[in-house]
Structure formats: C-alpha cells, structure tokens
N, C-alpha and C positions, 0 to 999 in steps of 0.2 A: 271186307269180305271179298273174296276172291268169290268168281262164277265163270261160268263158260260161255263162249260166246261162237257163234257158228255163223259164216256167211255165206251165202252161197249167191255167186252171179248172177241177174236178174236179166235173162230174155230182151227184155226190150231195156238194157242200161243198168247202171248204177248196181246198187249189191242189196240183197234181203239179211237182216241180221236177226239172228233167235237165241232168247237163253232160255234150254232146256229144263231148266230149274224153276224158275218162275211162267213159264210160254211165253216169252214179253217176244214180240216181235214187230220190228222197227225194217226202215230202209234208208237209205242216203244214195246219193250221187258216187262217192267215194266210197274206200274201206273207211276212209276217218270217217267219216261223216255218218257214214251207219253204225260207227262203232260209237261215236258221240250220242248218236240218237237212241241205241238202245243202252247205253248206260243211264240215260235220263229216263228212259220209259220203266228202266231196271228197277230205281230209283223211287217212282213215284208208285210202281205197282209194292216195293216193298212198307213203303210206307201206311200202305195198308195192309196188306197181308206180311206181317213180317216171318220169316222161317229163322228158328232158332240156329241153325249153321246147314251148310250146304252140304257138307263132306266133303271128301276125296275125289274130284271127279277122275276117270276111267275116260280115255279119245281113243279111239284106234278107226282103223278100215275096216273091210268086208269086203271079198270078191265075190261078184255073182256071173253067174251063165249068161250072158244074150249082149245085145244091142251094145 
C-alpha cells in the first residue's frame, strides 16, 4: 500500500514526518530516519485501524499573501 508522507524541517533539528491518511506522526534526526520512523508508526496504527485502500493521493502547492 502506497501513502503519503509529508516532512517538514524541525526548528530546533531533525525533520517532523505525517501521513495524512492515517495522522501517524513520527520524527527522526534525518529524512531516513523520519521516514523509517513513520513507516513503523504507519505500520502499527494500521494494524489496528486498517483502511480498505487509500486512493489516489493529489500533492500540489498553494501560494499565499504575507510573510
């Protein structure tokens, strides 16, 4: 099963990682390592709640006004 995974750089180090589909969200030192960490978290949340298929996911951007 393929899913999304989303990181975003962490302030004080290392990277935040989220799957949209599940909200599992994990962190690591590295991108491997967040990415490692939220496949296992991915993993253990589906084992409980499992979803019948994720679909198609849709990534794009958005511009906005300010800062």
């Amino acid at each position: 099963m393929k899913l999304t995974a989303v990181l975003i750089p962490d302030a004080e180090g290392g990277f935040v990682a989220y799957n949209p589909e599940t909200g599992t969200t994990t962190q690591g030192d590295t991108v491997a390592d967040a990415l490692s960490n939220l496949k296992e978290a991915t993993e253990v949340y589906l084992e409980e709640f499992p979803i019948a298929s994720a679909g198609k996911v849709v990534v794009t951007t958005i511009e906005v006004a300010g800062g």
